[in-house]
C-alpha positions in Angstrom: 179.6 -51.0 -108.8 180.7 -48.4 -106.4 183.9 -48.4 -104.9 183.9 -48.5 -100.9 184.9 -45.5 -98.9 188.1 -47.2 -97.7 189.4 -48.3 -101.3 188.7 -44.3 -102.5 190.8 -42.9 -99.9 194.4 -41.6 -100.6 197.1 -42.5 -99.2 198.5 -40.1 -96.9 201.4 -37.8 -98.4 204.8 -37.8 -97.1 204.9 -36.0 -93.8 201.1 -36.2 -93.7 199.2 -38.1 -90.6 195.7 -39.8 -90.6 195.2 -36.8 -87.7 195.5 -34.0 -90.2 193.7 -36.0 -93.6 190.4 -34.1 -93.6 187.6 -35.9 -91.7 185.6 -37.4 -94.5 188.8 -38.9 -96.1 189.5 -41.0 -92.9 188.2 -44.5 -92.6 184.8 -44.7 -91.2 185.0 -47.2 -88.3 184.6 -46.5 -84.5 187.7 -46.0 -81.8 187.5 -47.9 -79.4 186.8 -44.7 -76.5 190.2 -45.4 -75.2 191.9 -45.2 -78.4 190.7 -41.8 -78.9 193.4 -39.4 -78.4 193.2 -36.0 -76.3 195.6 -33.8 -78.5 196.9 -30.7 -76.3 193.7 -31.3 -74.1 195.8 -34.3 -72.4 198.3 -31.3 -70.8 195.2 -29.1 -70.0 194.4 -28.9 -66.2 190.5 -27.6 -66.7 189.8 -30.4 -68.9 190.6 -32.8 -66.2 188.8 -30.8 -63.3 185.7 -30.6 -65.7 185.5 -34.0 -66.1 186.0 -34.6 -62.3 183.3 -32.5 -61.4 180.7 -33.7 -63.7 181.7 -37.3 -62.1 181.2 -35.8 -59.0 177.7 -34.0 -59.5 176.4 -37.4 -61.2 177.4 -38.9 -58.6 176.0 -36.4 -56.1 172.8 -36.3 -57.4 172.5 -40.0 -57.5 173.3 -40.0 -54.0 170.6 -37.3 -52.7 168.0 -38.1 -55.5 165.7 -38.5 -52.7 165.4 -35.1 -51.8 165.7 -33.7 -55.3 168.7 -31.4 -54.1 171.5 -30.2 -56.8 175.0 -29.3 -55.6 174.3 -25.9 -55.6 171.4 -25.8 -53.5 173.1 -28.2 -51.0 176.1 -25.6 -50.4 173.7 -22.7 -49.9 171.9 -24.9 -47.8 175.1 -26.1 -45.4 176.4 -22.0 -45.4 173.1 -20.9 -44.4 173.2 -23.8 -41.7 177.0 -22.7 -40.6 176.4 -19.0 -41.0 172.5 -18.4 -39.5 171.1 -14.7 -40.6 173.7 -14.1 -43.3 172.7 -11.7 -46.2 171.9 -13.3 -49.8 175.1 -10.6 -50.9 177.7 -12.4 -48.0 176.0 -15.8 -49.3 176.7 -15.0 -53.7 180.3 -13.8 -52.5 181.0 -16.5 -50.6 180.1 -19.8 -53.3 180.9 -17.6 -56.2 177.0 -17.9 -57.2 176.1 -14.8 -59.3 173.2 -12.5 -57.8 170.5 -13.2 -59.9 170.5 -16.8 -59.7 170.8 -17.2 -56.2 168.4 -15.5 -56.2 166.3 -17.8 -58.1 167.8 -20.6 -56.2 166.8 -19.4 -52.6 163.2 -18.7 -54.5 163.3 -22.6 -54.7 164.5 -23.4 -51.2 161.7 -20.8 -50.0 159.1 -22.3 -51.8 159.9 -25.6 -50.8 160.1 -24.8 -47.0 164.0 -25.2 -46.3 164.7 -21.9 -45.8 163.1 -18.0 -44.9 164.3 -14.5 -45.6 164.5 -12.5 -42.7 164.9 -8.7 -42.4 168.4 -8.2 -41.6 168.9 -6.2 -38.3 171.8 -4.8 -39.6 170.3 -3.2 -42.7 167.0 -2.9 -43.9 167.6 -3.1 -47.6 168.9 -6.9 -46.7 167.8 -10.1 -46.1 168.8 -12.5 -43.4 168.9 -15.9 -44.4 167.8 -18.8 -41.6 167.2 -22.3 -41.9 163.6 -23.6 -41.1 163.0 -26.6 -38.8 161.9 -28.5 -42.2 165.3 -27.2 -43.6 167.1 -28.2 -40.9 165.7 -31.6 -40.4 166.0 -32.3 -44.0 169.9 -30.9 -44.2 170.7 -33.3 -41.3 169.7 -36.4 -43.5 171.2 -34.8 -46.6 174.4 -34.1 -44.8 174.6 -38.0 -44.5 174.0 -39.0 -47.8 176.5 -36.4 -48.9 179.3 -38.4 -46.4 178.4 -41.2 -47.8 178.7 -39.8 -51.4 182.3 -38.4 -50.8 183.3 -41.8 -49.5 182.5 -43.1 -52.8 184.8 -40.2 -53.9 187.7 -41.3 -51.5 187.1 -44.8 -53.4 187.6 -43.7 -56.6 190.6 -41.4 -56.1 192.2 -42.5 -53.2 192.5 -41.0 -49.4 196.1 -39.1 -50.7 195.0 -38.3 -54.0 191.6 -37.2 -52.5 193.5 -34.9 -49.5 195.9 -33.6 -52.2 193.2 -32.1 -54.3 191.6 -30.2 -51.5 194.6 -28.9 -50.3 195.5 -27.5 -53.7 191.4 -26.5 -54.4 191.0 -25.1 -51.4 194.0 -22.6 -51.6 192.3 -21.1 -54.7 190.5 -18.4 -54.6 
């Protein structure tokens, strides 16, 4: 007869926590999700935005699943709208979006008929990015279901929390 996992395990030596028994020595079982702890991740500030954020784009997503649109390509979409005839170089430096995959991105907004490359008058080597009527139309609804979407946000964090955390985001650079 075999002894159970939990009979064959040691017990811990003085000074010595279940944390820091090797893994396969612990006792099998699950946590309960809350009883999990953090360790030094529980003082770490990206941890908590990360986990904000990918609230926030499931959420998003959820809320404009209708027109297929990611975070992303909502932001390039609302800049182009604020910003008519911008260059793709003003538009990467502006969101942080690297080069190559904006350009990819606008390939996708292109080809789907929400926005059109222009060439620049400034410079010829440019684009200049515009809104279509499609993109526009479309961008209008979006921009409700995004309102809507960041009330749920306001719900979940509060109005002060909420206002707090833009005030300190959008100081960064």
């Amino acid at each position: 007869m075999s002894a159970s996992v939990t009979e064959r395990q040691p017990l811990p030596e003085a000074g010595e926590s279940e944390g820091e028994r090797p893994f396969a020595d612990r006792p099998r079982g699950r946590r309960k999700r809350e009883d999990l702890e953090l360790g030094v991740l529980d003082s770490h500030l990206g941890y908590f935005v990360r986990r904000l954020q990918v609230w926030i784009f499931q959420d998003f997503v959820r809320a404009l699943a209708s027109f297929d649109i990611r975070p992303a390509q909502f932001s390039v979409l609302v800049v182009i709208e604020a910003n008519s005839g911008l260059s793709q170089a003003d538009l990467s430096d502006r969101l942080g979006i690297e080069r190559a995959r904006l350009v990819r991105l606008l390939d996708e907004l292109e080809k789907r008929g929400l926005i059109r490359r222009q060439p620049s008058p400034l410079d010829r080597r440019s684009h200049a990015l515009v809104l279509t009527r499609e993109g526009q139309r479309r961008l209008k609804r979006m921009k409700v279901l995004a309102a809507e979407h960041e009330g749920n946000l306001t719900k979940r964090l509060g109005p002060m929390k909420r206002e707090t955390l833009l005030g300190v985001l959008r100081d960064f650079p």
